[in-house]
N, C-alpha and C positions, 0 to 999 in steps of 0.2 A: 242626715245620711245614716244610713243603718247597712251593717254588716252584711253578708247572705248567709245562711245558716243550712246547715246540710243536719238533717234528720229523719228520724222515719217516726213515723206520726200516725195516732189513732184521731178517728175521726167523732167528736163527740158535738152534740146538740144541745143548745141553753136550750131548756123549755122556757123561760123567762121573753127570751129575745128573740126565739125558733134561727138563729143566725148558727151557723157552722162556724167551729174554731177546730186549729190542730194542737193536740197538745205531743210535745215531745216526751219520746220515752228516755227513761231516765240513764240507757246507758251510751245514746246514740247522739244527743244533742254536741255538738260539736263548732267549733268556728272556722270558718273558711278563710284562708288567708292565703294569699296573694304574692309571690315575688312581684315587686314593684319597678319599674324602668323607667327611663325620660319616657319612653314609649306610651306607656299605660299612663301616666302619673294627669300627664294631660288630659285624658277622659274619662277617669278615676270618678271623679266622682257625681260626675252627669248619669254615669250607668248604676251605678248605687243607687242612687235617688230614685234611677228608673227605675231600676226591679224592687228596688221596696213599694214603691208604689202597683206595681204589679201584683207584689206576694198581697199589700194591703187589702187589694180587691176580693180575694179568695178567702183569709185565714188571718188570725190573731195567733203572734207564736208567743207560747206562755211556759216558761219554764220557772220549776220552785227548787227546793235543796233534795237533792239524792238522799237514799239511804245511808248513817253513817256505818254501816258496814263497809261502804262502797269508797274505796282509798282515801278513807276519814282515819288523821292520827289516831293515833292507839291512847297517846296519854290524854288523861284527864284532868284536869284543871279545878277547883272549889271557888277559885276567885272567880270564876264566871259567872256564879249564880249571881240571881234578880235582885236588886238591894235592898233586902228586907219585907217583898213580897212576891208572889208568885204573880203571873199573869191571870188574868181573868176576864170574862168575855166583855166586861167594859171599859178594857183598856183602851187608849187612845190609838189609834190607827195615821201611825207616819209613813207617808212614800217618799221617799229619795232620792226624786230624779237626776240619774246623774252619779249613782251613788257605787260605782266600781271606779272614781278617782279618787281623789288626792284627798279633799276636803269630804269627799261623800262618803266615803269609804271608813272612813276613820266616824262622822256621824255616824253612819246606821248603824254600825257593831256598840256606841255608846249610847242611844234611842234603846239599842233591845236589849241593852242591861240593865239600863233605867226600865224597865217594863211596858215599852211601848210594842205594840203590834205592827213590824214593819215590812214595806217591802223595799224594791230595788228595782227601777226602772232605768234604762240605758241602754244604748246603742254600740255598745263596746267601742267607739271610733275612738278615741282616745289612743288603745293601743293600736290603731291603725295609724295614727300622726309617728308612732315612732319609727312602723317600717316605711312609711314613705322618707324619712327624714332620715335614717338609717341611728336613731338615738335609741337609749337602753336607761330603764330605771338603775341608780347605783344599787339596791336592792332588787334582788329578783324576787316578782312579785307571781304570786300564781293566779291559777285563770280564777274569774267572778266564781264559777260552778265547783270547786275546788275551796275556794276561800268559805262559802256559804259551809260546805258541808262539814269545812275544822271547827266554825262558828257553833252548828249543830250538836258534833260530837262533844265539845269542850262546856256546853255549857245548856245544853237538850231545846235551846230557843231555835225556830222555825224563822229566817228571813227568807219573805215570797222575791220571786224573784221572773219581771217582765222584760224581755231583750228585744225591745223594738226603738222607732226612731218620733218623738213627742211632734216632729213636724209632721207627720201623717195622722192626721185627726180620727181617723179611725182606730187606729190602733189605741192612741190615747182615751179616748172614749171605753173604749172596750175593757179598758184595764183600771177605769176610774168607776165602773159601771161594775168591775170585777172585786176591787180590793175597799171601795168606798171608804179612802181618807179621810181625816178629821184635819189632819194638818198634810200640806204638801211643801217639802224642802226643794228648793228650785237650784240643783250645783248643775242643770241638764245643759251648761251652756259651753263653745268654746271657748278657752280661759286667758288666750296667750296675746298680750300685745305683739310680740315681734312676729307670733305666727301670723294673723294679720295682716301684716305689714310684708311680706313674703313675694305677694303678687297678685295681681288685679282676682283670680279663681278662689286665690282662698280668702281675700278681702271681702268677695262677695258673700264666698260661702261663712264667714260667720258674722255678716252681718244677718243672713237669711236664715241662717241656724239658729241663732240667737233669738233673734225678735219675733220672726214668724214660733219657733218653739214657745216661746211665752206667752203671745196671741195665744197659739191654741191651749195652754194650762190657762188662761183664763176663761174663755168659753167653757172648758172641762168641767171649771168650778162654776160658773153659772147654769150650765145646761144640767148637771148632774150630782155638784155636791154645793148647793150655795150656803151653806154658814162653814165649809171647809177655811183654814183660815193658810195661807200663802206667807210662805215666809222667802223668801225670795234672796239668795245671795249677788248683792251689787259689787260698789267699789269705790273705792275712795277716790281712785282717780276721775269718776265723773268730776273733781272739783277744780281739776287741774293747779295750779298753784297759785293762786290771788292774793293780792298785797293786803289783805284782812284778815281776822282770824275765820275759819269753816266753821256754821254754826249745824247741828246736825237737821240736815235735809230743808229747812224754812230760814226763813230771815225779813225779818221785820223791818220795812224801810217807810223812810218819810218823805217826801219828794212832792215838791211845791204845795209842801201846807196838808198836804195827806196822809195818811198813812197805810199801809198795809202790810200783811204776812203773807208771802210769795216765798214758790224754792229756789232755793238756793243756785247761785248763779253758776250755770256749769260751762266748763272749759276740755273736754276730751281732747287725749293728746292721738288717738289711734284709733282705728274703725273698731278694734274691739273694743275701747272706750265709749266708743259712739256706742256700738248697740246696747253696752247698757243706760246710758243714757236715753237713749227712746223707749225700753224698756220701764223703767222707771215711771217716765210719760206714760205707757200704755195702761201701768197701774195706778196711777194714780188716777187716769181718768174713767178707767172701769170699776174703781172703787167708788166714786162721786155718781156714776150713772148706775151701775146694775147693785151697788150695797154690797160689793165685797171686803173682806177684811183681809189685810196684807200688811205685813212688815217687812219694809225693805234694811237688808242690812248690808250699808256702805262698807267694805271690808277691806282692811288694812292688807299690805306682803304678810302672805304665813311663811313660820320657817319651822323648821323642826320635824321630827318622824313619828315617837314615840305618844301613845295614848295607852290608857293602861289597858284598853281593850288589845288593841295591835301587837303590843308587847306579849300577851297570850302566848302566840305561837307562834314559832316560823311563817307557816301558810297564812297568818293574817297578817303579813307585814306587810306596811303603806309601799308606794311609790316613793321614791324621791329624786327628784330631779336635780340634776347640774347644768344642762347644756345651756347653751346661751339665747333657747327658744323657750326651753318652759322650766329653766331653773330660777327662783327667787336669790336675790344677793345673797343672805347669811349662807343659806343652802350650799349654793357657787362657790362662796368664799372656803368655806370646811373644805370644799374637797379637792379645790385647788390645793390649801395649806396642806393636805394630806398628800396629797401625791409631788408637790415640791415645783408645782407651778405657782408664776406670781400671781397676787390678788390683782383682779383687772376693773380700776375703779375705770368708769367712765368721763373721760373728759376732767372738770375739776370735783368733782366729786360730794358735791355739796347737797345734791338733790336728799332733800330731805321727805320722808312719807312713815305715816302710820304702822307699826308691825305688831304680830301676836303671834305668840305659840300655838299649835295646832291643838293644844288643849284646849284652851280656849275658845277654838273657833266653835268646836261641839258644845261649849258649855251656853256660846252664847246662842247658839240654836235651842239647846233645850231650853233657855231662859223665856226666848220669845214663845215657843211654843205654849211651854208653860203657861205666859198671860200675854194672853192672843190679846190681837187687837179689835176693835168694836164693829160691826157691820158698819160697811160703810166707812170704816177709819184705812187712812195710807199712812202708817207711820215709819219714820226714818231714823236708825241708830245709825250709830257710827262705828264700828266693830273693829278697834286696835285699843290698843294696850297702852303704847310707848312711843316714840318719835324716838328716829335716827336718821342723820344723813347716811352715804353712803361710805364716807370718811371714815364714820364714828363706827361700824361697824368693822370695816378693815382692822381700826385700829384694836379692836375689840379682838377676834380671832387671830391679832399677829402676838397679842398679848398672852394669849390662851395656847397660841401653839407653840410658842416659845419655853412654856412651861412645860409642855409632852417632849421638847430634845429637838421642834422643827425650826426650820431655817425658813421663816414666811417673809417673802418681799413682796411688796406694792409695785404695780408700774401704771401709770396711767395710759390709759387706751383711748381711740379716739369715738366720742358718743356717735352711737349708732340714730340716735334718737333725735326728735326736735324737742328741747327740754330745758327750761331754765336750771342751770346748773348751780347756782349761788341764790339766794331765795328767801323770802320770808314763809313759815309755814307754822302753823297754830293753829288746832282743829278739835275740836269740842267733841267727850266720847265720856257722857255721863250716864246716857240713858240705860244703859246695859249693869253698871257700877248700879245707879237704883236699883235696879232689879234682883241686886245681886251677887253679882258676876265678884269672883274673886281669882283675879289673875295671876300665872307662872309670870314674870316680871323676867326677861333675860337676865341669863348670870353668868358666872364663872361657872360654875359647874354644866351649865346646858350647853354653853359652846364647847366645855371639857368633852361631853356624853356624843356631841356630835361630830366633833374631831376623831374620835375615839374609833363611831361609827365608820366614818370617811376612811380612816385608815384599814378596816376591819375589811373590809371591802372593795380596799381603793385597785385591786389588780383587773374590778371590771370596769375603771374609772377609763373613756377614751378620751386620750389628749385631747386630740383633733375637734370635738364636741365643745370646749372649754370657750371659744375664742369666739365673740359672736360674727355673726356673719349675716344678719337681716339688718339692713338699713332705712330709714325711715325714706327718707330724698329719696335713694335708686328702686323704689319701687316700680315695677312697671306692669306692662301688660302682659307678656306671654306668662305662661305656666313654666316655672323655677323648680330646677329638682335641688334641693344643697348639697354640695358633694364634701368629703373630706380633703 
């Protein structure tokens, strides 16, 4: 699904492709948004899909960073320069699909510090889930065209920057034919189990977002960049919870006198689990037939805000969520204990899973980047840090917020979820650690720095948002608006 975009457009010619594109000028590109109702919300996004597929057949809309004269902060930053070399015309060439969220967002501004050549592909929908849902980042975050051009001003680096939808193959093509990647970071997906889980339109819609989008970045990479190397953001819940320890992505079994190395056995708990789980399948089996090289990274809950790129400036500050549709626990918990709501563990609280700081997550992108995998190779990390139930973490920020003067209580709530709540869980996440990888390790002071946040902020915190409200069971068929 991709946004509509209201601009006024010169009309230029590839002499390479003789194909007509529009490109936007740089003062008129603009987003069209929508008052949403039960009304609209219903055919919301069958008419999106359509008129993108409409604008597909005519034009490629292609927007890059404005002039920083053009309401680009005034101050200037030192810490933003390239670490220790400038760019040059054989830098590696990263696209970010995806890369105006949470996890994207926070990579690309650290790719083009580290000296890579980057762009930014996505479909803004993201911030359209928050007006249909009527949710608000605790941070206010400014628009993709705004954040690019503080990046610009602060620190003279250029991120290109494509607003279309990766399920429309043309566009994709256009833009892979445009900026010719070397690496392509895959965050292009929707991210939310419980959103999911909402009702039969948006179940469909990410399972078709999801899988058909990554269909097409595969073909993209065969038809036009094939030694491009895919790095691909998974999830650890493809593993669901099995009485074994998670070996990352293969496991080697014996069974009747044989043996062999097969992946890993998966259990998804939610259609957004599922689609990466076929996902996965698609890559590994396009790697085996056309020699592409792909690393899938299984990814643990991220929690946290700060990276030292984002830190920058006001205008590059991440997202971060609370609600109980696309907030992560630690996240949730901070800002309940800030605003003096109770911590809302689910059911008994045991559910144990993988977590990493959002530093992290960038580092272990640029890790894989760095030593790509071989034509033809599908490999699988395991991208967390730490293990915690969701106990261990209450207990953790009632600890933390007790030392800031707050009064945090527990109450358990009834799981929304179909989920073993008591569990054995031990999951193998070395491969990232070889390469490398040296991890922020949760502390006292980071839940300090995020309580701190939560409270900094917390008068755009809405109650009502806190408490979840998608359940796994009452799914159904019609189109569900959530009200307060």
């Amino acid at each position: 699904m991709a946004h509509i975009l209201s601009t006024s457009c010169c009309l230029k010619i590839s002499s390479s492709s003789k194909k007509s594109y529009f490109k936007p000028s740089n003062e008129s590109l603009t987003l069209f948004s929508a008052s949403l109702t039960s009304k609209t919300c219903k055919s919301l996004m069958p008419r999106l899909v359509w008129h993108e597929k409409r604008l597909a057949r005519k034009c490629v809309v292609r927007a890059t960073t404005l002039p920083t004269s053009q309401e680009a902060p005034t101050t200037q930053s030192t810490s933003g320069s390239l670490d220790g070399s400038s760019r040059s015309s054989k830098a590696k060439r990263a696209m970010i699909i995806g890369g105006d969220g949470y996890c994207g967002w926070a990579t690309a501004l650290h790719l083009s510090k580290k000296g890579y050549e980057v762009a930014i592909v996505d479909n803004l929908v993201r911030r359209l889930f928050d007006h249909q849902l009527g949710l608000d980042s605790l941070t206010p975050i400014s628009s993709i065209h705004n954040r690019i051009r503080c990046w610009k001003s602060l620190t003279g680096q250029t991120i290109e920057l494509f607003i279309g939808d990766i399920c429309d193959f043309e566009f994709l093509a256009e833009t892979f034919k445009s900026f010719e990647p070397d690496a392509v970071v895959h965050f292009g997906e929707q991210r939310s189990a419980p959103y999911s889980m909402i009702d039969r339109s948006r179940a469909v819609f990410t399972q078709h977002n999801n899988v058909i989008g990554t269909l097409n970045v595969l073909f993209a990479i065969k038809e036009f960049r094939e030694d491009c190397h895919l790095v691909k953001l998974g999830t650890m819940g493809e593993y669901g919870t099995p009485n074994i320890d998670i070996e990352e992505g293969f496991i080697t079994i014996t069974h009747n006198g044989r043996t062999d190395t097969l992946p890993y056995p998966k259990q998804a708990s939610s259609f957004y689990h599922l689609s990466k789980v076929h996902d996965s399948h698609n890559i590994a089996f396009t790697c085996k037939a056309w020699g592409i090289r792909a690393t899938d990274l299984n990814q643990g809950v991220v929690y946290g805000l700060r990276t030292d790129e984002t830190a920058m400036h006001e205008e590059l500050y991440n997202r971060f969520d609370y609600d109980g549709v696309f907030g992560t626990a630690l996240n949730r918990f901070c800002v309940q204990a800030a605003v003096g709501h109770p911590l809302t563990v689910y059911g008994k609280g045991g559910q144990t899973r993988g977590y990493l700081d959002i530093r992290d997550t960038v580092q272990c992108v640029e890790l894989a980047i760095a030593n790509p995998a071989n034509p033809g190779e599908f490999r699988v990390f395991n991208q967390f840090t730490e293990q915690f139930s969701v106990n261990e973490l209450a207990a953790l920020v009632t600890k933390a917020g007790q030392k800031l003067g707050l009064d945090v209580q527990t109450i358990s709530v009834p799981n929304p979820r179909v989920e073993a709540e008591e569990h054995y869980y031990n999951a193998k996440h070395t491969k990232l650690v070889e390469l490398g990888l040296k991890p922020y390790l949760l502390s006292d002071s980071l839940i300090d720095s995020l309580l701190n946040f939560a409270i900094k902020y917390k008068d755009r915190v809405d109650t009502k948002q806190i408490m979840p409200s998608v359940s796994w069971r009452k799914i159904g068929v019609k189109p569900r608006t959530i009200t307060a």
